[in-house]
C-alpha positions in Angstrom: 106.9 89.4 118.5 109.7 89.3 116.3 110.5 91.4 113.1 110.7 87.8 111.3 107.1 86.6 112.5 105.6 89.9 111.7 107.1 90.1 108.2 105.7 86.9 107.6 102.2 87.9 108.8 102.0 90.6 106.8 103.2 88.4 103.9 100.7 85.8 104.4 97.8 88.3 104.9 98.9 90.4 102.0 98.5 87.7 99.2 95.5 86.3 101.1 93.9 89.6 100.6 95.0 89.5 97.0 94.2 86.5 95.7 90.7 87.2 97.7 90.1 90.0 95.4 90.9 88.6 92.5 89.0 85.1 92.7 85.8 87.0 93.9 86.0 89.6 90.9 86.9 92.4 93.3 89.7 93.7 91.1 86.8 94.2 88.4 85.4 96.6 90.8 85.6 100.4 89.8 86.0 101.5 93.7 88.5 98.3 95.0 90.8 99.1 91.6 91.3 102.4 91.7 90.7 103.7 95.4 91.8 100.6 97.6 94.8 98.6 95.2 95.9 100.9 92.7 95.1 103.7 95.3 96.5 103.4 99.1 97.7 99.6 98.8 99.9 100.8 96.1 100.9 103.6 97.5 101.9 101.5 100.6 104.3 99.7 98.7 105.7 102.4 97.0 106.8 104.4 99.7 108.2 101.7 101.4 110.5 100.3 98.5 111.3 104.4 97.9 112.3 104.5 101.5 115.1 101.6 101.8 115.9 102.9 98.2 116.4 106.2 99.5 119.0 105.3 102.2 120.7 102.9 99.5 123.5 105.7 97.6 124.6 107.8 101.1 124.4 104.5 102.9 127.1 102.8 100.4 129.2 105.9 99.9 129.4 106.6 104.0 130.3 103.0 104.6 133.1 102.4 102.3 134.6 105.3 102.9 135.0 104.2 106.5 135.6 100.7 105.1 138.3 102.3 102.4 139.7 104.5 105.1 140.8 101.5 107.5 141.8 99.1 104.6 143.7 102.1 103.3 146.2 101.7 106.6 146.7 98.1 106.1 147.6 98.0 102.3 144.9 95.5 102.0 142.2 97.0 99.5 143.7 95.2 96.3 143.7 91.5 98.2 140.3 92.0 99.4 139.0 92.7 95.8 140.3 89.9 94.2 139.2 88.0 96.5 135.0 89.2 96.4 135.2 90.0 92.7 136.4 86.7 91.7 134.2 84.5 94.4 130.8 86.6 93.0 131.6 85.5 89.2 132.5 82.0 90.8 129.3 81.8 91.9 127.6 83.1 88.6 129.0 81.0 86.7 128.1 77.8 88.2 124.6 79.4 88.6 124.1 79.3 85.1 126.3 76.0 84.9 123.9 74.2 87.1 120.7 75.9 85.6 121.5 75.0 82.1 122.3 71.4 83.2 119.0 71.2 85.2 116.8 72.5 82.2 118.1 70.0 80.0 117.2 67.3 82.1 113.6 68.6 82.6 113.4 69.8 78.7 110.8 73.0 80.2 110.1 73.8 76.6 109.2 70.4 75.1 107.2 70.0 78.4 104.4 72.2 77.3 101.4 70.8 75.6 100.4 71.4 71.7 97.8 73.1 73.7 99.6 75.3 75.7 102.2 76.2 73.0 99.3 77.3 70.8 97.9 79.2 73.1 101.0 80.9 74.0 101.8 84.5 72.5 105.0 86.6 72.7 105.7 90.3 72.3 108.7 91.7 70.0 111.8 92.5 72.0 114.9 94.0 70.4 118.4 92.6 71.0 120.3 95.1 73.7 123.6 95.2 71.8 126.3 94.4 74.5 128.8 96.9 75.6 132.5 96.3 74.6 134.9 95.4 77.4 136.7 99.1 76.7 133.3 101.2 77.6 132.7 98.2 80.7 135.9 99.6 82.2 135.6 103.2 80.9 132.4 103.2 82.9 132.6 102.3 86.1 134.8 105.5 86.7 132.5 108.7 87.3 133.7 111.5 85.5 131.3 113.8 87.9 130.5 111.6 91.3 127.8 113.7 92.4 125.9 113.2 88.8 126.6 109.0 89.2 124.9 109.5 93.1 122.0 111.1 91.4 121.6 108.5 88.8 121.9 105.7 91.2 125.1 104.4 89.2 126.6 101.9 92.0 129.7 100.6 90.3 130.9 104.5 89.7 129.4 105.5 93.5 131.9 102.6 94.4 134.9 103.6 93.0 134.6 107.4 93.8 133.9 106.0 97.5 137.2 104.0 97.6 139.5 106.3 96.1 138.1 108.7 98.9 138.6 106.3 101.5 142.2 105.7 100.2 143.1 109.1 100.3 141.4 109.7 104.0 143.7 107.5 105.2 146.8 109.1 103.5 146.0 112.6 104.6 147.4 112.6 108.0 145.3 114.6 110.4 142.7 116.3 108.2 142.2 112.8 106.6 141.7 111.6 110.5 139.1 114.4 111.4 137.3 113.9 108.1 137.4 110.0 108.5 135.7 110.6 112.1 132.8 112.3 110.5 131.8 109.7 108.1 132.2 107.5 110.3 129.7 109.1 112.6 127.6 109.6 109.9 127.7 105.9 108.9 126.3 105.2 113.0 123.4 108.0 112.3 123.1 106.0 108.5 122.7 102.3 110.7 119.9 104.2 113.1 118.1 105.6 110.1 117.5 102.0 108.5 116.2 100.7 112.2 113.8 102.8 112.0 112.9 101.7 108.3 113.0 98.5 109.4 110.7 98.7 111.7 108.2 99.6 108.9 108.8 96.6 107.3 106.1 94.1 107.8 103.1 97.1 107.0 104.8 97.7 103.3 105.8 93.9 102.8 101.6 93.7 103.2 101.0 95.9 100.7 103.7 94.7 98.3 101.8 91.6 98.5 97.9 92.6 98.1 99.3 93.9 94.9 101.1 91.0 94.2 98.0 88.4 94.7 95.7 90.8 93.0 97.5 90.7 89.8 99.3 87.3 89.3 98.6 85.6 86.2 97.6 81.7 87.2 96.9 81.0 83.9 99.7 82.3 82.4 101.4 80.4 85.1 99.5 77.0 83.7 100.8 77.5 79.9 104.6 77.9 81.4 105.0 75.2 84.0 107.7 73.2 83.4 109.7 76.5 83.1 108.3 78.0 86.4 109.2 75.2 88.2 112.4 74.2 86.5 113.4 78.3 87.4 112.5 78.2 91.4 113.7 74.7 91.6 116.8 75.8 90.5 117.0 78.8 92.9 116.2 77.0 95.5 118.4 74.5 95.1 121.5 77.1 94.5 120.4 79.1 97.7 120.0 76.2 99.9 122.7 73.6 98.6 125.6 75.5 96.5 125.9 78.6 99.3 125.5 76.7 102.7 128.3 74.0 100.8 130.7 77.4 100.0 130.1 78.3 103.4 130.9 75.3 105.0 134.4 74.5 102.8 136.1 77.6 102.8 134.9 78.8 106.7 134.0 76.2 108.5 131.2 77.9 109.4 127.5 76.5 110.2 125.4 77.6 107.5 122.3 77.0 109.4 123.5 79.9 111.5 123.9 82.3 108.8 120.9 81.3 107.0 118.8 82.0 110.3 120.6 85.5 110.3 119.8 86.3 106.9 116.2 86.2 107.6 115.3 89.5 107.2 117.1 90.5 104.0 115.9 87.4 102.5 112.4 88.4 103.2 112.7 92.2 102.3 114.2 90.9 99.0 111.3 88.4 98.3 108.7 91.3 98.4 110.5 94.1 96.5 112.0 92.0 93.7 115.1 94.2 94.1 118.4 93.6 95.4 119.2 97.4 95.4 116.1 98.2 97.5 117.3 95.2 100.0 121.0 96.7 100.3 120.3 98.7 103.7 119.0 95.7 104.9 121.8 93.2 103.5 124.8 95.6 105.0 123.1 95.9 108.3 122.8 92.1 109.0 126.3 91.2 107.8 127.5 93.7 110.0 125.4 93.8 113.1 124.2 90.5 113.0 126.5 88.6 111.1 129.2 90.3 112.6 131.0 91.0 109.4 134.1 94.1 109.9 132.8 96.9 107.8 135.7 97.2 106.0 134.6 94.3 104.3 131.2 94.5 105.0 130.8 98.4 103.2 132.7 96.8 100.1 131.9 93.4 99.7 127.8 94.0 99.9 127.1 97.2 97.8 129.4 95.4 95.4 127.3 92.2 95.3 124.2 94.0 95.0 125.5 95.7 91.5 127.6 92.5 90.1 126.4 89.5 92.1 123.8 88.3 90.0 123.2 84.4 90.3 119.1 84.1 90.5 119.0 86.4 87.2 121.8 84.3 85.6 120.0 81.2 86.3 116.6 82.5 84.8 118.7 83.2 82.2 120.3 79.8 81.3 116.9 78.2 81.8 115.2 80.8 79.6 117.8 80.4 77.1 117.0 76.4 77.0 113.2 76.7 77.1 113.1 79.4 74.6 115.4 77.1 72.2 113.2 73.9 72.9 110.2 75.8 72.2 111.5 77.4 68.5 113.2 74.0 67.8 116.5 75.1 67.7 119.8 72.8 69.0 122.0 74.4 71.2 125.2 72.6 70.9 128.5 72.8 73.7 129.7 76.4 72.1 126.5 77.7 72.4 125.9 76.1 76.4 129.2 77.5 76.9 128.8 81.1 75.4 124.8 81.4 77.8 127.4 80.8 80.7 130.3 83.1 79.7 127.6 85.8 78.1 125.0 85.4 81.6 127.9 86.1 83.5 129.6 89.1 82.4 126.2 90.4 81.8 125.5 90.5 85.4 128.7 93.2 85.7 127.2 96.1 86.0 123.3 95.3 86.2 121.0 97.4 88.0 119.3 95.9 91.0 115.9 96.6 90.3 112.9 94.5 89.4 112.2 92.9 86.1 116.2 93.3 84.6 116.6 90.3 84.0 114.7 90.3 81.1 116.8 93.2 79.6 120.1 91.1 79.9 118.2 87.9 79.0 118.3 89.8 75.3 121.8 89.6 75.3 122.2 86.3 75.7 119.6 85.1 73.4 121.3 87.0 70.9 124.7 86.0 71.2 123.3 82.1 70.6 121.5 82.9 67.6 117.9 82.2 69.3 114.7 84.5 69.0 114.4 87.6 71.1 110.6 87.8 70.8 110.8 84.3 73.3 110.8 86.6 76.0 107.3 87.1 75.7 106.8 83.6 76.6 107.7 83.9 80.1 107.4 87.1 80.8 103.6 86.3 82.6 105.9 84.7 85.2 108.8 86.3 85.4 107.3 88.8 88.2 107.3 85.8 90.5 110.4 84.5 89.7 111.5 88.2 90.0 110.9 87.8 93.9 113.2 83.9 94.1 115.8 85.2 92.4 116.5 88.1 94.3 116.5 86.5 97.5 119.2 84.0 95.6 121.1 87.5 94.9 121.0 88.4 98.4 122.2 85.7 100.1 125.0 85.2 97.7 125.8 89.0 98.5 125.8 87.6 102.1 127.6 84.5 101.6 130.5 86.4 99.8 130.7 88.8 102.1 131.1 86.2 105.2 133.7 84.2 103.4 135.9 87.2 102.6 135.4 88.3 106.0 136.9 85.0 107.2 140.0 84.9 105.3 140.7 88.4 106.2 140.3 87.6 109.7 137.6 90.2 109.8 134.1 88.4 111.2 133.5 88.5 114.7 132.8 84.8 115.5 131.1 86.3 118.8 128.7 87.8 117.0 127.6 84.8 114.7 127.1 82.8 117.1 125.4 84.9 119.7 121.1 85.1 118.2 120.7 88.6 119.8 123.2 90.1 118.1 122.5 93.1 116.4 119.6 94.2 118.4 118.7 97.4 118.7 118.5 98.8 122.0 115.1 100.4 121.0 113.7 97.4 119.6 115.4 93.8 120.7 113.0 92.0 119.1 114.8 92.6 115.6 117.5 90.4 116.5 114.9 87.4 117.2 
């Protein structure tokens, strides 16, 4: 059976279980709660997502060094980050463009009943005060690199790695015998995340006994509109405004590469986070996508800490709802500082669950509205948590292939062929 099939299995089986124990009152149970959900099915799904996150800060640094190293030699490191830096905010931007246009069609926050809006209750949030372009740029340059790998600070990880790589490969001989151990490294780096793989489908099950156990359908019920104007606007993005990207500027069949994304995509949906995915990501686009790692090891990592498109189309939706529901008008200024705040917000974001709701204050506050909305959706926002990182992924993976193709760096061989990327100890992760 294939990896894809039993991910799903364990998926399905997962929230059946869950939603079993909480519509027959089994979460009320002293035993269930604390021994068997809070106990080993948490545990479960703890270790998992600590396992991919684990591999996540050596994997990045090993691979684009290697990537650095050969991009180093052709003089083509500045190109190839103009080109994925300015593609990823492309993408944001008309994220948020097209949620913002979608959410005032559907009007999520006039939607709601008397009822509902009665019934609805919010939390006080404070306004995170947004950092100035100066500390942005200050920041994303690690005054101790070992300190920003400990702290899981990807944008710094990035740029110590490249400057690295750079130098490797204008070190002559000692850069050449250093360069051949990480790149060794980065083969021992690809077998260790098989092997997590392989685990894959046993902690997606537990991630999702959690997940049924807990949901909230009645908060679900009071927010609607807003739920469905969110994953219809996902959805929409992943499976219209990517595949189209795809198809103009490569040429490419995006039915092929959405089939190859299957497994990161998946991954993504149960942990909520596009961090945890990253091992995942970087090993299809190379292996299975047959993206070069010298593109590959710097286009992906990079997505996963700027590429932000599902959070920034919460984000314009939530911005609109939030408005609707307070009674406040947002002119065009406003619309157009939600797009221009939503996307430089995503600069720098950590990829872990539930941010969105931290950068969400920023834009709220730069168009005047309410920070204390927040508690309005956040009942849901777990869910949408789990759409919009899959969005985040494949854009990650969409980027990556395009850049790939311009540089003359995917492997057309690869794409096409459906076992690619198999591992010789277990094919059946290429099905």
């Amino acid at each position: 059976m294939s990896l894809t099939k039993k991910i799903l299995i364990g998926m399905a089986l997962g929230l059946a279980f869950g939603v079993l124990f909480q519509v027959t009152d089994l979460v009320t149970n002293a035993f269930i709660s604390s021994y068997v959900i809070n106990g080993v099915i948490d545990a479960g799904g703890k270790i998992f997502v600590t396992l991919l996150k684990m591999m996540v800060v050596p994997l990045v640094f090993v691979s684009l060094v290697c990537g650095a190293r050969s991009l180093g030699a052709t003089g083509s490191v500045g190109r190839l980050g103009g080109k994925t830096i300015g593609l990823y905010l492309l993408t944001t931007a008309l994220a948020v463009s097209f949620a913002l246009m979608l959410a005032l069609i559907v009007d999520p926050g006039l939607s709601a009943s008397d009822e509902n809006q009665a019934a609805l209750s919010y939390d006080a949030y404070q306004a995170q005060e947004a950092p100035s372009v100066k500390d942005t740029l200050v920041n994303i340059f690690p005054a101790n690199p070992i300190q920003a790998m400990a702290e899981g600070k990807m944008l710094q990880v990035i740029v110590f790695a490249l400057l690295l790589g750079l130098a490797l490969s204008r070190a002559g001989a000692a850069g050449d015998r250093i360069g051949e151990f990480f790149a060794d490294l980065n083969e021992v780096m690809m077998k260790l995340i098989t092997m997590v793989i392989q685990l894959t489908p046993y902690g997606v099950f537990c991630l999702m006994v959690k997940l049924g156990a807990s949901v909230g359908w009645v908060e679900i019920g009071k927010v609607l509109a807003y739920f469905l104007t969110v994953a219809s606007a996902l959805i929409l993005h992943g499976l219209i405004v990517y595949p189209t990207l795809l198809k103009a500027l490569t040429g490419i069949n995006p039915l092929i590469f959405l089939r190859k994304m299957r497994e990161p995509m998946l991954v993504a949906f149960s942990t909520s986070s596009s961090g945890a995915t990253l091992p995942v990501t970087l090993r299809t686009v190379e292996h299975r996508i047959g993206v070069n790692n010298n593109v590959a090891a710097f286009a992906v990592p990079l997505g996963a800490t700027i590429n932000m498109d599902g959070t920034a189309i919460m984000q314009g939706v939530a911005t609109v709802f939030i408005a609707q529901f307070f009674g406040y008008q947002l002119g065009v200024d406003a619309l157009l500082m939600v797009v221009l705040t939503a996307t430089l917000a995503s600069i720098g974001t950590a990829a872990v669950p539930g941010v969105g709701l931290i950068t969400l204050t920023l834009v709220l506050d730069q168009v005047g509205l309410p920070v204390e909305g927040i508690g309005l959706i956040i009942g849901v926002d777990r869910l949408l948590d789990m759409l919009r990182t899959v969005v985040n992924v494949t854009g990650d993976g969409t980027v990556a292939t395009i850049v790939a193709k311009s540089e003359d760096q995917l492997d057309m061989e690869t794409l096409q062929n459906p076992t690619a990327g198999a591992d010789a100890e277990n094919p059946a992760l290429a099905r």
